[in-house]
N, C-alpha and C positions, 0 to 999 in steps of 0.2 A: 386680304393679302395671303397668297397661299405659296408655300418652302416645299421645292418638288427635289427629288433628287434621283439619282440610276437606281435603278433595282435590279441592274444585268441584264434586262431584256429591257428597260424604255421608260420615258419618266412621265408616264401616264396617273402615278400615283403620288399624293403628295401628302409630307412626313408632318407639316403643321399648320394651322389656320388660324390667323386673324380675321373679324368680322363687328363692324360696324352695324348695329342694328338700330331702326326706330324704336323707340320704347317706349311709348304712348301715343296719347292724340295728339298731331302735328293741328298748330295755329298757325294765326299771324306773329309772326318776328318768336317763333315755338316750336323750336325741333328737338323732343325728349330724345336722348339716343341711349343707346351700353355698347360697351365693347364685352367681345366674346373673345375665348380664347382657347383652341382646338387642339390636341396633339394626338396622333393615328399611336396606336399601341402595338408590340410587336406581334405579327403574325396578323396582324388588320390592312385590311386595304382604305377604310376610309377612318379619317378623324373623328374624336369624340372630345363632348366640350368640357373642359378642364377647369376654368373660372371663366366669370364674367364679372364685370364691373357696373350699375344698372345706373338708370338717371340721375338716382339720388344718393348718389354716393357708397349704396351700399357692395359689399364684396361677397362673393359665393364662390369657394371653392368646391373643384370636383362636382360642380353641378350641373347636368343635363339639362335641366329646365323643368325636372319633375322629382329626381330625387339625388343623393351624394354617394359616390362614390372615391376612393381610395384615400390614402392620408396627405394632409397639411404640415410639411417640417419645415420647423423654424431652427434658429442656432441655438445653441445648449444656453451663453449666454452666461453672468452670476449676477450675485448682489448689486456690485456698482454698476453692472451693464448688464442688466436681464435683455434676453433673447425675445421676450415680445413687450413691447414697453407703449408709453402712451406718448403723442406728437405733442398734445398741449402742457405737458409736465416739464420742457424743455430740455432738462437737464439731463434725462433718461436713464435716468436712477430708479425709477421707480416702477415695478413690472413683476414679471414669473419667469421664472428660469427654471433650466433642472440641474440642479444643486448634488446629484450624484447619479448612481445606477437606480432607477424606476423611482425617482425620487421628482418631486414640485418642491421648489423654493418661492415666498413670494415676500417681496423688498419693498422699501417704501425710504426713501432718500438714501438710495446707497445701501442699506442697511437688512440684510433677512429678518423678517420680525414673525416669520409661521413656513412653516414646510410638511407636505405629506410624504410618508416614509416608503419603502417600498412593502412594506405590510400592511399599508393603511390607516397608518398612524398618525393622527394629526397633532404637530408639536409645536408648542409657541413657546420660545425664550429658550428654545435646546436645539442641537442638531443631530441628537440621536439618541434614542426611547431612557428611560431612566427608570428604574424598575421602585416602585414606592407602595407599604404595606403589600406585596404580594409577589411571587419569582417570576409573574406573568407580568406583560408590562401591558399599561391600560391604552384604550385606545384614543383616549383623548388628555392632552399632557401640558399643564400650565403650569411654566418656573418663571420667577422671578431672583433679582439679588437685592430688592431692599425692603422695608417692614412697610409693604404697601397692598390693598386690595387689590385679592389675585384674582375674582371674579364681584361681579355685583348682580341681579336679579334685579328692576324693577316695571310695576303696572303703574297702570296709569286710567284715571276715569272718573264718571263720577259715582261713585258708588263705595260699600264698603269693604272690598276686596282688595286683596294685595296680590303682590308675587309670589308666583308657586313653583318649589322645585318638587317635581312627580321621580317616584322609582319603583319601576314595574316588572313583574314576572308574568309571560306564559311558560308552560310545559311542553308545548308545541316546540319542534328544532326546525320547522318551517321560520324563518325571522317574516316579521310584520304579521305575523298567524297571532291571533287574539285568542283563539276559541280554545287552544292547549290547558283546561282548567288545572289551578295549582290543588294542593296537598296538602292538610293540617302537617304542620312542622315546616313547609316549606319558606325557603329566605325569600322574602319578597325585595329586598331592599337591605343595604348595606353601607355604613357610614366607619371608617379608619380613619385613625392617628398613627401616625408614625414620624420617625425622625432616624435621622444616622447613627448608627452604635461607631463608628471607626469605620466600619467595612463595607457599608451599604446602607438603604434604607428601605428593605425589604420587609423590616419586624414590624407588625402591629402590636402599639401600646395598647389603647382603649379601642375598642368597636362598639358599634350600638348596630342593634338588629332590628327589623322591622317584620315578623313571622305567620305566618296561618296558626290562627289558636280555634281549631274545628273542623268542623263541616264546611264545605263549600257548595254553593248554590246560586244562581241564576241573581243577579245583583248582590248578594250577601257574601262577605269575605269577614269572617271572624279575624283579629290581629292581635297582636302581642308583641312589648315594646321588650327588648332585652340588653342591659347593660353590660359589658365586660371589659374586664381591664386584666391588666397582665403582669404577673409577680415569679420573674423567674422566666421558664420556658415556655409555657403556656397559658391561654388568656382564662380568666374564670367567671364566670357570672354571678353578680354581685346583686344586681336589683330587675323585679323582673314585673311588668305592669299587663294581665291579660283581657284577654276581652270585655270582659265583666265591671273591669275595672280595678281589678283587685289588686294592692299594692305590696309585694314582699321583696323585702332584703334581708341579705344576710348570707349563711351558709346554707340556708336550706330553703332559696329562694326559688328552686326551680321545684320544690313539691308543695301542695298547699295541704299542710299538718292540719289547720285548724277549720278553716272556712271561713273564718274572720277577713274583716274587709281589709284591716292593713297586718300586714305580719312583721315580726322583726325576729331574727335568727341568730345563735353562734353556740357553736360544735362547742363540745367540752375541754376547758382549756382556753379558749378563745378570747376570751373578758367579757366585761360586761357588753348588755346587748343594747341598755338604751343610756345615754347621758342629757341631763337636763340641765344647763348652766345661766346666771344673772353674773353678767362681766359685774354688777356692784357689787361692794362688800359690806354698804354701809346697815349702821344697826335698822329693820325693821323690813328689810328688801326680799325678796323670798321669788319663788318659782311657783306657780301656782298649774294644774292638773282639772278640767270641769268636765264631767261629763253632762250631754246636753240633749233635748229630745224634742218632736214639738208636739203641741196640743192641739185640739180639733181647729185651732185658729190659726194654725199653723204658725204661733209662733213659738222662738226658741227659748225651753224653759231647762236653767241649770237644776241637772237631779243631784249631784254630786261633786266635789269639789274639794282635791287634794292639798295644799299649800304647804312648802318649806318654807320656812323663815329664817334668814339671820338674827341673831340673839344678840352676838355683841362683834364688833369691828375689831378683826386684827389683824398683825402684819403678816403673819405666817400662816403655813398650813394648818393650824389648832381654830380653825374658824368654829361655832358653836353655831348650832341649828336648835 
């Protein structure tokens, strides 16, 4: 079926095409067909094919028969009635709309339950970015309102592996570029707490670091675990675990004073640095201190061994050691 019309001089050209085509091997009582679907573009003298519909149901817009050309627009559409929706859902609730300017919304019974923003932000339980631990807002954004798990992780197999959450750094400003090697000091990985002061929830309480503690080398990534919490305006690192293994808190957790395997710290003024407590009080209970080593049998023999003892039971602070 071809729609001709004047062009001022003669209606030798015509402005749209339908066409019925075979679309496979023709049997007995087996006539595969598609319909085609043509429109001539302006400053064209002949049609070019716009969609077809093939044997099997399937739809191709904008397809010539080798590749696609121009855009597919559907209605904007919302929540109760998304603009591209599903036949078998009935109801037609349930679909993708666009939910503002350069914005996806996508509904599920009526309802938006995720939408991409127009910066690329993808937000589930919000309809527009909420800035949390940082003045930059993240790119990927899950709120809820009731005390329920807000994500879950799991694997599955038979084996003794579980689920893994991975957090990675190149140096590279290529994105998907691997080869950018990092830098002793560098953050590899960054985990925040926060919550609403009144005005936002922009402030990181606690963070936990995950850092280059070294050289870096072809498989080899030295790391270092860093704790901080936040007292006032600023966060401070309180305990700090490096490569090696080595364990120190306190104030003076980010230099290693001694070279001992665990360190405990506090600046002058501070209080005591270590406390040892037995919630009993009763006569005979005490705290005891071993230190321990092994012998060619490797096994573990106590060299030395501290113990406080309660003396006698009382109600007040005059306990007797």
């Amino acid at each position: 079926i071809r729609f001709y019309g004047s062009d001022g001089n003669d209606f030798d050209n015509y402005a749209a095409e339908i066409k019925a085509i075979v679309d496979g091997t023709p049997g007995s009582n087996d006539m595969p067909g598609r319909l085609v679907f043509l429109t001539t573009a302006d400053g064209a003298a002949a049609p070019t094919e716009r969609m077809r519909i093939s044997q099997n149901g399937d739809i191709a817009v904008n397809f010539d028969g080798s590749s696609q050309t121009g855009v597919f627009q559907i209605a904007d559409g919302s929540a109760t009635s998304p603009g591209l929706t599903f036949w078998a859902d009935g109801a037609k609730d349930t679909g993708i709309f666009r939910s503002g300017a350069n914005t996806l919304g996508f509904s599920t019974n009526a309802t938006e339950r995720m939408r991409i923003d127009s910066g690329g932000r993808l937000l589930h339980g919000v309809t527009s970015s909420v800035d949390v631990c940082s003045v930059a807002p993240s790119r990927l954004q899950v709120h809820n309102n009731a005390s329920v798990l807000t994500a879950s992780f799991t694997g599955y197999g038979a084996h003794a592996g579980g689920a893994i959450i991975a957090l990675g750094k190149s140096r590279s400003s290529t994105i998907g570029d691997a080869t950018g090697a990092v830098q002793s000091g560098d953050t590899l990985g960054d985990i925040r707490f926060g919550g609403s002061d009144g005005t936002d929830m922009e402030t990181t309480a606690v963070q936990i670091l995950g850092e280059v503690d070294g050289s870096v080398s072809s498989n080899s990534i030295p790391g270092r675990l860093v704790f901080q919490t936040r007292n006032g305006s600023g966060l401070t690192e309180h305990v700090r675990i490096n490569s090696a293994g080595q364990f120190r808190a306190g104030d003076e957790c980010t230099s290693n004073r001694t070279s001992y395997r665990h360190q405990l710290s506090s600046t002058a003024g501070s209080g005591d640095v270590l406390s040892l407590q037995n919630p009993s009080n009763s006569d005979g209970q005490g705290i005891g201190l071993g230190f321990w080593a092994r012998n060619t049998n490797n096994a573990a023999i106590e060299m030395v061994k501290l113990k406080a003892v309660v003396d006698e039971s009382q109600a007040n602070s005059t306990q007797k050691g």
